[in-house]
DRENSE-789790 format. One record per residue (C-alpha): residue number from 1; residue in one letter; x, y, z. Coordinates in nm, 4 decimals, padded with zeros to 6 digits. Layout:
REM residues N
{r NUM, 'a', {X, Y, Z}}
...
This chain:
REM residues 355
{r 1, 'x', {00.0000, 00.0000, 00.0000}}
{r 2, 'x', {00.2986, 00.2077, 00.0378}}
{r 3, 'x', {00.4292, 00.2017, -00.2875}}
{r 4, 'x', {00.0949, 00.2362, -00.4091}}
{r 5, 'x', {00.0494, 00.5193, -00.2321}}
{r 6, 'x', {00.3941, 00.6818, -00.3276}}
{r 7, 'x', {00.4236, 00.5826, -00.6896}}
{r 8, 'x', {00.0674, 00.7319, -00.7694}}
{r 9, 'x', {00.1369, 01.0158, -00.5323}}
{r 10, 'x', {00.4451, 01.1480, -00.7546}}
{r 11, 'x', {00.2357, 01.1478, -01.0466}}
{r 12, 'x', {-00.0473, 01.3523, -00.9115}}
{r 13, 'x', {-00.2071, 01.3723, -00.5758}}
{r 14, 'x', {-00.5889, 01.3412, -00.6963}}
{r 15, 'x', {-00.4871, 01.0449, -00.8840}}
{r 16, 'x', {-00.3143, 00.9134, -00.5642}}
{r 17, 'x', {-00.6606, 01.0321, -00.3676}}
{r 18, 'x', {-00.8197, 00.7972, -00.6193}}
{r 19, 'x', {-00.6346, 00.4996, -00.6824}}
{r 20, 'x', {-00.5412, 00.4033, -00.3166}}
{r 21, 'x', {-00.9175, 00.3472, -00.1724}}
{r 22, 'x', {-00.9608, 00.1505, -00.5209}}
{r 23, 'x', {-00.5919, -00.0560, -00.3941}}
{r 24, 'x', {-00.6924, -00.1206, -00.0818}}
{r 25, 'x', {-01.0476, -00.2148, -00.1820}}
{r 26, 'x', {-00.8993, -00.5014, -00.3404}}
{r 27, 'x', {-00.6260, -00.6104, -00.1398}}
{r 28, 'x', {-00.9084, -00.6494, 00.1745}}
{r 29, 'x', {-01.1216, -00.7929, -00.0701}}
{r 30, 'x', {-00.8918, -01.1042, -00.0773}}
{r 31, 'x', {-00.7551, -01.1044, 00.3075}}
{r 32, 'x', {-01.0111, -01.0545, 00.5886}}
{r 33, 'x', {-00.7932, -01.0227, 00.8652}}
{r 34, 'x', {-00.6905, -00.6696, 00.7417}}
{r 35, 'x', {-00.8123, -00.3561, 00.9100}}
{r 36, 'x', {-00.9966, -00.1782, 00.6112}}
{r 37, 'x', {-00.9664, 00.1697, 00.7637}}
{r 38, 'x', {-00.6178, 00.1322, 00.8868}}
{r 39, 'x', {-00.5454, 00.0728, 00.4812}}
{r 40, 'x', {-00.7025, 00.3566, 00.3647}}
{r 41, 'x', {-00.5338, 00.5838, 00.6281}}
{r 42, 'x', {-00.1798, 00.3796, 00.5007}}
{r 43, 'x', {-00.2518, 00.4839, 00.1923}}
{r 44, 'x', {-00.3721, 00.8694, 00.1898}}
{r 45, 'x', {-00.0868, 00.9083, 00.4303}}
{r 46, 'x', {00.1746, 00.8347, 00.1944}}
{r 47, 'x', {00.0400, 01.1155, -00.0679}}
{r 48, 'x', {00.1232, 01.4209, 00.0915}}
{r 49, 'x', {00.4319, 01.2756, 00.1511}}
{r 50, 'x', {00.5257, 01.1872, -00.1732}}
{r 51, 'x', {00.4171, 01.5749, -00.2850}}
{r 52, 'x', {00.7418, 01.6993, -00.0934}}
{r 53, 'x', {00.9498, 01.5160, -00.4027}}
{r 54, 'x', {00.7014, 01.6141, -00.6330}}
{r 55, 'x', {00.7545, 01.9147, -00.9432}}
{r 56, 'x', {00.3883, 01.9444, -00.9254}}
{r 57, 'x', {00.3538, 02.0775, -00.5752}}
{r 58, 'x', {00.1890, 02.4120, -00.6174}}
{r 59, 'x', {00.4876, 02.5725, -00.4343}}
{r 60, 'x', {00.7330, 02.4125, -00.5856}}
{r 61, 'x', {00.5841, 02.4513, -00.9300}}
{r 62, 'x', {00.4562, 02.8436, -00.8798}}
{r 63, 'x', {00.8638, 02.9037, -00.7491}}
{r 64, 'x', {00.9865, 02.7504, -01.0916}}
{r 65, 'x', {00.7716, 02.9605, -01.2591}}
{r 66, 'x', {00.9966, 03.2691, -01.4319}}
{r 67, 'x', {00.7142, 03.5023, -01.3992}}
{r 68, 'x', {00.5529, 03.4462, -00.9750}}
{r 69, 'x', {00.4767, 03.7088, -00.7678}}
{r 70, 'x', {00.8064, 03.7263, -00.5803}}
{r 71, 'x', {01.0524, 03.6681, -00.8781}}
{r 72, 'x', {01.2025, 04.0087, -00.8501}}
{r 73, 'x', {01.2711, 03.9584, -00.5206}}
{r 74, 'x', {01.4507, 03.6060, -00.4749}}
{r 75, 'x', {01.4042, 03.4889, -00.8685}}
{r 76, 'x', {01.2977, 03.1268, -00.9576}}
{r 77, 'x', {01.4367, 02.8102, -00.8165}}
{r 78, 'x', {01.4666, 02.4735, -01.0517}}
{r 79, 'x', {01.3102, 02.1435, -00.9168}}
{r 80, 'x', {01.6578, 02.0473, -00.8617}}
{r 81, 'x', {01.7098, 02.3204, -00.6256}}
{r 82, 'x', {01.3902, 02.2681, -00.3786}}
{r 83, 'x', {01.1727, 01.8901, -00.4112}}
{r 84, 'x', {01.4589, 01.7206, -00.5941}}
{r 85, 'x', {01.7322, 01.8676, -00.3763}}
{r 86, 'x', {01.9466, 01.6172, -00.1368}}
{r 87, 'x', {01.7617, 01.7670, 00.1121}}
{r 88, 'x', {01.4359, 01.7068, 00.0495}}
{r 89, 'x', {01.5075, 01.3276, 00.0020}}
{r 90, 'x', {01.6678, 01.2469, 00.2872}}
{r 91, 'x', {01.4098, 01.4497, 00.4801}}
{r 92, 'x', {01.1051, 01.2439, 00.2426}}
{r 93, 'x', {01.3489, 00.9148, 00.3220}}
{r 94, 'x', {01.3452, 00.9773, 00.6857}}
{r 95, 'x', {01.0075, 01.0717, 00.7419}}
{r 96, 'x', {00.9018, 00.7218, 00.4767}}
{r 97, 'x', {01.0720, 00.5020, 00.6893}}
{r 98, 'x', {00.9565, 00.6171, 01.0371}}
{r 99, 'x', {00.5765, 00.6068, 00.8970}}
{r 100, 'x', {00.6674, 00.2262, 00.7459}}
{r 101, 'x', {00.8419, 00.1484, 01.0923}}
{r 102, 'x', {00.5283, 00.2301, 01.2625}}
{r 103, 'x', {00.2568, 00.0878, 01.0357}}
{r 104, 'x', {00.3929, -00.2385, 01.0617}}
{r 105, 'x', {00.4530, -00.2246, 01.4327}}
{r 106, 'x', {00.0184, -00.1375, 01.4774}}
{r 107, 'x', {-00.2180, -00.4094, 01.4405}}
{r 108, 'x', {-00.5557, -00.3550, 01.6323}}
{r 109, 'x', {-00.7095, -00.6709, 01.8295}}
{r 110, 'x', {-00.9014, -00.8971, 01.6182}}
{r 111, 'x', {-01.2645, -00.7762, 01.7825}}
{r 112, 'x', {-01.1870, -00.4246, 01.6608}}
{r 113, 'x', {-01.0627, -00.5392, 01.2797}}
{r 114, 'x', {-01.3449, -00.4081, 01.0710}}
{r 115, 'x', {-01.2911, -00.5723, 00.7177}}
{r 116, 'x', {-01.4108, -00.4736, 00.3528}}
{r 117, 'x', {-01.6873, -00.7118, 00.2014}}
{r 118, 'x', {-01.8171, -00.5140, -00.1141}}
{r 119, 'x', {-02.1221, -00.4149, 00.0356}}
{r 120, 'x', {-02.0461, -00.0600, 00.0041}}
{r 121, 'x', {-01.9790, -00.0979, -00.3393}}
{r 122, 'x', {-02.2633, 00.1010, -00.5858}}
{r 123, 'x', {-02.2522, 00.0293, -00.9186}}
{r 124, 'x', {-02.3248, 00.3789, -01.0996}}
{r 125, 'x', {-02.5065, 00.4131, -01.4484}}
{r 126, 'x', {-02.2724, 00.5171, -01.7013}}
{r 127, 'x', {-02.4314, 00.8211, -01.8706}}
{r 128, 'x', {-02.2834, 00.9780, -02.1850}}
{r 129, 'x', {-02.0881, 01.2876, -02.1910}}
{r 130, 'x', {-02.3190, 01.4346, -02.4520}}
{r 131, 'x', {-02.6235, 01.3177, -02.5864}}
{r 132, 'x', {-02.6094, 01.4756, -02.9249}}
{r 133, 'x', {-02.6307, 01.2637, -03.2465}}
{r 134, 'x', {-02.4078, 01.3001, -03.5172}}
{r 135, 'x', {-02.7268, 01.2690, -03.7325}}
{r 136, 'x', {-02.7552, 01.6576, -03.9287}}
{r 137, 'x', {-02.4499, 01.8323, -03.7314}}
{r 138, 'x', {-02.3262, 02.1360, -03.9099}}
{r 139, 'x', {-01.9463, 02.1283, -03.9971}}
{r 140, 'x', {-01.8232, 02.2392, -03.6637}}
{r 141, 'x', {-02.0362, 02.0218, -03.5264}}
{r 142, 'x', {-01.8686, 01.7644, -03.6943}}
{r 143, 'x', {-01.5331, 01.8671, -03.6017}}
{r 144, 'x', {-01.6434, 01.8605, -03.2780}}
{r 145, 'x', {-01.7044, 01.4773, -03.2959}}
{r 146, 'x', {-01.4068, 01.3831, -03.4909}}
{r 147, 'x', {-01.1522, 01.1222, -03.3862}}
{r 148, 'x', {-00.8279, 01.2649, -03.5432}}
{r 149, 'x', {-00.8631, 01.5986, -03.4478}}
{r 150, 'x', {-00.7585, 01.5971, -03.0683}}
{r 151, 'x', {-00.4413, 01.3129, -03.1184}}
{r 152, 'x', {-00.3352, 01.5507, -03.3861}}
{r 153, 'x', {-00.3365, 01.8481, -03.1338}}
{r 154, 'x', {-00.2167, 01.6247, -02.8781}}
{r 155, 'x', {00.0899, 01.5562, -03.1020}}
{r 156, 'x', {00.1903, 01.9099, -03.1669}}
{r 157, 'x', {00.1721, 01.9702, -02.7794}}
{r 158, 'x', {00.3973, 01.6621, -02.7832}}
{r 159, 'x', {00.6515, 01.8385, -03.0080}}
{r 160, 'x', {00.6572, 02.1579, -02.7881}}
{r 161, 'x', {00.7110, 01.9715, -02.4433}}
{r 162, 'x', {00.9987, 01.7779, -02.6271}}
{r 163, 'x', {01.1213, 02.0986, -02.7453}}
{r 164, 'x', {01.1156, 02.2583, -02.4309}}
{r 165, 'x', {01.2981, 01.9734, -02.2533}}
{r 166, 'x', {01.5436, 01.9602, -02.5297}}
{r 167, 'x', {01.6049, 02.3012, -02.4660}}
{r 168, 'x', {01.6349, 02.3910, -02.0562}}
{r 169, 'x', {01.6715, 01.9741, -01.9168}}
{r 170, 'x', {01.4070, 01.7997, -01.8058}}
{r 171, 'x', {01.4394, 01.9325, -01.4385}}
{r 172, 'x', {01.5104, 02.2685, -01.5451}}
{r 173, 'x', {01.1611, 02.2990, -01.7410}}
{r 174, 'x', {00.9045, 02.1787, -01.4334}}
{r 175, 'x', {00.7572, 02.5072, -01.4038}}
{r 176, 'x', {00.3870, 02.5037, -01.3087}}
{r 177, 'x', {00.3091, 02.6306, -01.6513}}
{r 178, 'x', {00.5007, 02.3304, -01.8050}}
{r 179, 'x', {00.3647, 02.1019, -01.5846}}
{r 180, 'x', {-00.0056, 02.2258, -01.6566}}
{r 181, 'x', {00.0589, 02.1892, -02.0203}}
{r 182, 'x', {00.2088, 01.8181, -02.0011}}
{r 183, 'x', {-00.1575, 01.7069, -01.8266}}
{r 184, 'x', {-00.3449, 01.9067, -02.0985}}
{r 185, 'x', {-00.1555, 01.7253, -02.3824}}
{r 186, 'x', {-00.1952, 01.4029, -02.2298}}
{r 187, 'x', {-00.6018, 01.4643, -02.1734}}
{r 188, 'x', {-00.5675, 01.5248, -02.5330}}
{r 189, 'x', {-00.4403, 01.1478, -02.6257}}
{r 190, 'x', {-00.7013, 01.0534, -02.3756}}
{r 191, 'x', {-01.0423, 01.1727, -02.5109}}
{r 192, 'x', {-01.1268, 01.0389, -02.8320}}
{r 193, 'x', {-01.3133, 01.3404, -02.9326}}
{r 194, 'x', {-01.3126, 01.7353, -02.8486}}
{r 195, 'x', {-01.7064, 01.7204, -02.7147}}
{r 196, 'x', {-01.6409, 01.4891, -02.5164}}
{r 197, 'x', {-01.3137, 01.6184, -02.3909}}
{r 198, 'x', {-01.5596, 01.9818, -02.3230}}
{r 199, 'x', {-01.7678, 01.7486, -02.1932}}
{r 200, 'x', {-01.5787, 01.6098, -01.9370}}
{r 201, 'x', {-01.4288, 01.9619, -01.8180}}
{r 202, 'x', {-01.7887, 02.0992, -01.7935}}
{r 203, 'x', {-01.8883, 01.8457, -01.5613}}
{r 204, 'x', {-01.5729, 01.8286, -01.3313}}
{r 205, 'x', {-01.5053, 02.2356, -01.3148}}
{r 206, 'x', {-01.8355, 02.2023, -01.0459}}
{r 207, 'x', {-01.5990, 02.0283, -00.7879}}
{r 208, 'x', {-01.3115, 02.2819, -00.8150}}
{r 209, 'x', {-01.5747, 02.5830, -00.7544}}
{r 210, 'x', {-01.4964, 02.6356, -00.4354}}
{r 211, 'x', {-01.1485, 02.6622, -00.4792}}
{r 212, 'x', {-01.1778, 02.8902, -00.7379}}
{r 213, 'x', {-01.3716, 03.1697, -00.4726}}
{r 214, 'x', {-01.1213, 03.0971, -00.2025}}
{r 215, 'x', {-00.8065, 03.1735, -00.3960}}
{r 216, 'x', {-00.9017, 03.5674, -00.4440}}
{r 217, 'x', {-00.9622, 03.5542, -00.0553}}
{r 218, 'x', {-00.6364, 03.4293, -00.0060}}
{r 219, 'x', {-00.4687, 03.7488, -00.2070}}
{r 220, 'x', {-00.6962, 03.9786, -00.0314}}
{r 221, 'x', {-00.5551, 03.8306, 00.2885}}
{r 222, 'x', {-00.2303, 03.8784, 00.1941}}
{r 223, 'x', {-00.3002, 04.2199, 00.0702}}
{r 224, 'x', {-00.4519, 04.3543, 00.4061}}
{r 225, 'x', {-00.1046, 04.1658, 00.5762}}
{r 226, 'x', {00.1337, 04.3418, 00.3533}}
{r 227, 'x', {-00.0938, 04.7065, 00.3678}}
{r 228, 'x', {-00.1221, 04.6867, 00.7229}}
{r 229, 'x', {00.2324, 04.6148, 00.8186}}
{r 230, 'x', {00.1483, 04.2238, 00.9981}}
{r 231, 'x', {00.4064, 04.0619, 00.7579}}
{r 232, 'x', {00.7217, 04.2923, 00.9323}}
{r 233, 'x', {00.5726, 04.1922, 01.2709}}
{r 234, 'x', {00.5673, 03.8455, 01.1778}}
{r 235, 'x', {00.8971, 03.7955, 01.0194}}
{r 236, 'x', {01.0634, 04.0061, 01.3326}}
{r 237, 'x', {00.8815, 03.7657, 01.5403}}
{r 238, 'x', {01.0420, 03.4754, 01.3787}}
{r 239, 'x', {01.3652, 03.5908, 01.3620}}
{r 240, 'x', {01.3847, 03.6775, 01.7656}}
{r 241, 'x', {01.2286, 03.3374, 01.8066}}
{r 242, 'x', {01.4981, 03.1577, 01.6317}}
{r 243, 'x', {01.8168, 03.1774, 01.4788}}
{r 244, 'x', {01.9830, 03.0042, 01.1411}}
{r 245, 'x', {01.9743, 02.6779, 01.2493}}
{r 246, 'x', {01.6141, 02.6470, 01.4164}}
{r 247, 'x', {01.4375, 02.8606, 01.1226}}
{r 248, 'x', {01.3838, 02.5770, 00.9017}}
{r 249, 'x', {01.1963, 02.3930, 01.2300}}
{r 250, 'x', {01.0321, 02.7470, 01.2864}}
{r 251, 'x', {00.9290, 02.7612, 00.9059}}
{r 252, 'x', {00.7754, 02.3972, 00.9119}}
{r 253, 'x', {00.6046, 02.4488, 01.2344}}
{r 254, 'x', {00.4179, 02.7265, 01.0961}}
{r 255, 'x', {00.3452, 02.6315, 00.7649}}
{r 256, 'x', {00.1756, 02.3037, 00.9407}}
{r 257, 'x', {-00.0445, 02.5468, 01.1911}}
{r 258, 'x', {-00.1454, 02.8066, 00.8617}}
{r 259, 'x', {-00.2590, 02.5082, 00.6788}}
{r 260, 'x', {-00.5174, 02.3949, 00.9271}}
{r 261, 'x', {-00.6505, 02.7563, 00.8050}}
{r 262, 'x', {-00.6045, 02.8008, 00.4750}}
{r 263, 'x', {-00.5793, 02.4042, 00.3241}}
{r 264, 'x', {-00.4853, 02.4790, 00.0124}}
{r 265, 'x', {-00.0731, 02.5601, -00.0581}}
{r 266, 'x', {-00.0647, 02.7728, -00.3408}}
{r 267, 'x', {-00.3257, 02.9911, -00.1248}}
{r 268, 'x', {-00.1422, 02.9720, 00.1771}}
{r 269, 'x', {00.2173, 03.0531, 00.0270}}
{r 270, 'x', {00.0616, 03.4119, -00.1136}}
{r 271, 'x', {-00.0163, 03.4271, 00.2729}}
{r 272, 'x', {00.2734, 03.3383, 00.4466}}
{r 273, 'x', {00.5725, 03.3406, 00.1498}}
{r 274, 'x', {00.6336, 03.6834, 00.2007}}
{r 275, 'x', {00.7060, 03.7431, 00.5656}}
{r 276, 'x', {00.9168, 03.3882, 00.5596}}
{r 277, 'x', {01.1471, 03.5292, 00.2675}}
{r 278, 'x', {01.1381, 03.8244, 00.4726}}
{r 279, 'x', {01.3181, 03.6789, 00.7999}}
{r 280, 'x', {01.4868, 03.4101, 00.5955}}
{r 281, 'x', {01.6763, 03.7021, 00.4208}}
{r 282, 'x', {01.7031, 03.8713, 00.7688}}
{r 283, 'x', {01.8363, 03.5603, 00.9121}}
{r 284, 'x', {02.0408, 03.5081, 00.6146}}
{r 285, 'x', {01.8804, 03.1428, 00.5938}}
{r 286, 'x', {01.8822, 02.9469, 00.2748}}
{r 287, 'x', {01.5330, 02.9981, 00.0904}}
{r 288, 'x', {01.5310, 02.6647, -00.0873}}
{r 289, 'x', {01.6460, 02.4754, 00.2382}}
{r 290, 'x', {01.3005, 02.6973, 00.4060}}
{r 291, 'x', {01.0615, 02.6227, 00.0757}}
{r 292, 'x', {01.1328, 02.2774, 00.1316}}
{r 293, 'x', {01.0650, 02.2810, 00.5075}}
{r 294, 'x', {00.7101, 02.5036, 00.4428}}
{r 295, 'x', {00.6342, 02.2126, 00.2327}}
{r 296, 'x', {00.6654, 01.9358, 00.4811}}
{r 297, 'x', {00.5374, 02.1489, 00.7218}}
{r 298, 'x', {00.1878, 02.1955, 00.4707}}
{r 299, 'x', {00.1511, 01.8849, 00.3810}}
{r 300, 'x', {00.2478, 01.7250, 00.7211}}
{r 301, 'x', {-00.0696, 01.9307, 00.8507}}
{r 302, 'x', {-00.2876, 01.7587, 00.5147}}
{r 303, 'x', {-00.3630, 01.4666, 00.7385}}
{r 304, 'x', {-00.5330, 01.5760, 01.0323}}
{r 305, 'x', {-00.7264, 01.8443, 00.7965}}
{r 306, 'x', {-01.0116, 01.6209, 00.6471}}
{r 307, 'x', {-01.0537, 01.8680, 00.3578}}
{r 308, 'x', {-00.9116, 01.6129, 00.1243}}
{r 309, 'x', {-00.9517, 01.2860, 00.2632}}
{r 310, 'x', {-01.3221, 01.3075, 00.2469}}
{r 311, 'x', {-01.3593, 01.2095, -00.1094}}
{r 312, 'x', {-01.1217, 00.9119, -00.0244}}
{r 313, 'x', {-01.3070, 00.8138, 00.2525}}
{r 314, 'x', {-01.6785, 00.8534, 00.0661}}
{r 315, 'x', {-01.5762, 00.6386, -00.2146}}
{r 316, 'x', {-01.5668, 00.3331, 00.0429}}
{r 317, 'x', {-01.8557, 00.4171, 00.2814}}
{r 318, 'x', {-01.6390, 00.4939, 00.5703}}
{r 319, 'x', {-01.6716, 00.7930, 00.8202}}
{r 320, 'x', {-01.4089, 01.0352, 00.9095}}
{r 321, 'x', {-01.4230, 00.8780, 01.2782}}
{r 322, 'x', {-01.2469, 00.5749, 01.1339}}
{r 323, 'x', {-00.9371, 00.6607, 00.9899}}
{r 324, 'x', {-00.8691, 00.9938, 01.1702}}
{r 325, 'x', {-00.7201, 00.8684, 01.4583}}
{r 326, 'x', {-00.4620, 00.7081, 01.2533}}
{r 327, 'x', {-00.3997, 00.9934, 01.0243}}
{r 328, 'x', {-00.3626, 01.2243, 01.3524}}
{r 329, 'x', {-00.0646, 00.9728, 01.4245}}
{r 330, 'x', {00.1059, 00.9513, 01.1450}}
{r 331, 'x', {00.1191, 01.3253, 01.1593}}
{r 332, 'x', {00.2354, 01.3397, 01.4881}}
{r 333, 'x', {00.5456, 01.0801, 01.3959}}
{r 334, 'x', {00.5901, 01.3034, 01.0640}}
{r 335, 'x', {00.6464, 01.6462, 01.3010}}
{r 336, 'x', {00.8851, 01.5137, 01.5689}}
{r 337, 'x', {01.1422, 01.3328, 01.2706}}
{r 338, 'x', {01.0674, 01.6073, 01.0366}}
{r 339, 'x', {01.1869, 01.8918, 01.3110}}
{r 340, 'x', {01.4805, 01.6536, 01.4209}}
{r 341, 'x', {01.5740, 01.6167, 01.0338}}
{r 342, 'x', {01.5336, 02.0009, 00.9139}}
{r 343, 'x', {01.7069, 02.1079, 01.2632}}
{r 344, 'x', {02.0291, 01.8745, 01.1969}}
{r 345, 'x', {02.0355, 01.7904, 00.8599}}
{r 346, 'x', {02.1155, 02.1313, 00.6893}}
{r 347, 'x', {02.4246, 02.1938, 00.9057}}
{r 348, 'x', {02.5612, 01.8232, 00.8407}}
{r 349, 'x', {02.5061, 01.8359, 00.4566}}
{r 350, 'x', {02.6197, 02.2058, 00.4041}}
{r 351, 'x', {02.9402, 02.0702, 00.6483}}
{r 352, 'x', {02.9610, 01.7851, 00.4037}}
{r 353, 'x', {02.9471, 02.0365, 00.0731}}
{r 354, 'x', {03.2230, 02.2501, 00.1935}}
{r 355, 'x', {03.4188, 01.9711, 00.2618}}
């Protein structure tokens, strides 16, 4: 479940959210004497973990991006410089191996197993993605329904993305743009026709709604913080509260208590970027070594906020009660090795560098 978890994770984390309850589904299917909800906690836990190695984190992706909201003030940093960074895997190896450690060490008493048996399983209706007949289209109408037409886009998006990587490296080019573009080229290969391809973003843009509000809060937030002067008092805060070596513990601490407020990263870092580039340039702290820490410190936070482990947990009938006790663990093991690794390991593995 693990390398479920972690494999689909690094591709995207709503295909990890998706996959795993599907996983372990099957895997209890087969072997009763499994806890079903300890599974699906397993497996959720291991995807915001794998997003603190991934180019697609909205962080990591927004920094590599030449044209963010802070690039005249500390530039753009490379995947190779913040989730693919020594750092960050060692941290990610650490943290993977403590959560491993411990899921194998808990096994709840045999009364208390509650096992998977398919009842829960609802077989939906599939339903078209349009129900308009190719009988007496107009000519854009039958574009619309044509089979070659999106491959043949899908090809020249192909050509640019190996153009691009040709060009700056493969690690070089993970910008959030890029990385946007690579998912609408594949959907491209994937939908056989372009109605059904508007179809299909028509229907799923409902879910994202939400989001879409929230994010203009989030800039009006950090708006009235920069207007008003909080972001000085914040970063002066943080710098008397710490020094060099305990800001990236400092930084991960309070990216994990912001996130309980604003769940969403890309949200949160136009909140709480600014006044952490602020006293990691007072401090004179490394910003890539504190980007990566804010990640761990978001995502750490992802598994006691049930924001996006409800649509895990609805897929297989079980209730937040279930699984939340576990997930509250695992995120208590992920902060104590996480603060010991960010408080230690920068000094040893800059040591190591200048050596």
């Amino acid at each position: 479940m693990h390398y479920c978890g972690f494999v689909s994770g690094l591709i995207n984390w709503a295909f990890c959210l998706i996959l795993v309850p599907i996983f372990a589904k099957e895997v209890c299917r087969s072997n009763k004497e499994i806890h079903f909800p300890l599974m699906i906690a397993v497996g959720y836990a291991t995807m915001p973990l794998s997003q603190t190695i991934c180019p697609s984190e909205s962080a990591y992706a927004l920094l590599a991006s030449p044209d963010h909201f802070m690039v005249d003030r500390i530039g753009s940093f490379s995947a190779g410089q913040t989730c693919f960074s020594p750092l960050a895997f060692v941290v990610f190896g650490c943290v993977a191996v403590a959560i491993t450690i411990i899921t194998l060490l808990i096994k709840p008493p045999k009364e208390e197993i509650i096992t998977y048996n398919g009842e829960a399983d609802v077989e939906e209706a599939e339903t078209p993605l349009t129900d308009k007949l190719e009988e007496k289209l107009c000519l854009a109408d039958r574009m619309n329904h044509t089979k070659f037409l999106m491959p043949l886009l899908g090809l020249a998006g192909l050509l640019v993305i190996v153009m691009i990587i040709a060009k700056n490296g493969f690690i070089d080019s993970l910008s959030l743009n890029f990385v946007i573009f690579c998912f609408l080229v594949m959907n491209m290969f994937l939908y056989v026709t372009p109605i059904r391809f508007m179809a299909a973003m028509e229907e799923s843009i409902s879910s994202v709604v939400g989001v879409m509000i929230q994010f203009p809060l989030y800039g009006g937030i950090m708006g009235i913080m920069e207007s008003s002067g909080l972001t000085t008092v914040i970063s002066n805060t943080l710098v008397s509260l710490c020094n060099l070596q305990t800001f990236p513990p400092v930084a991960f601490l309070s990216a994990g208590i912001v996130n309980v407020f604003i769940p969403s990263q890309g949200g949160q870092w136009l909140v709480q970027g600014p006044f952490l580039v602020d006293a990691a340039e007072k401090l004179g702290a490394n910003i890539p070594t504190m980007i990566t820490a804010f990640c761990h410190g978001d995502e750490c936070t992802n598994l006691i906020n049930p924001l996006y482990m409800i649509p895990a947990i609805a897929m297989v009938k079980l209730k937040l009660k279930d699984v939340w006790g576990f997930m509250a663990f695992y995120s208590l093991i992920w902060i104590i090795v996480a603060i010991l690794a960010f408080l230690t390991l920068p000094t040893i593995m800059g040591v190591a560098a200048a050596i």
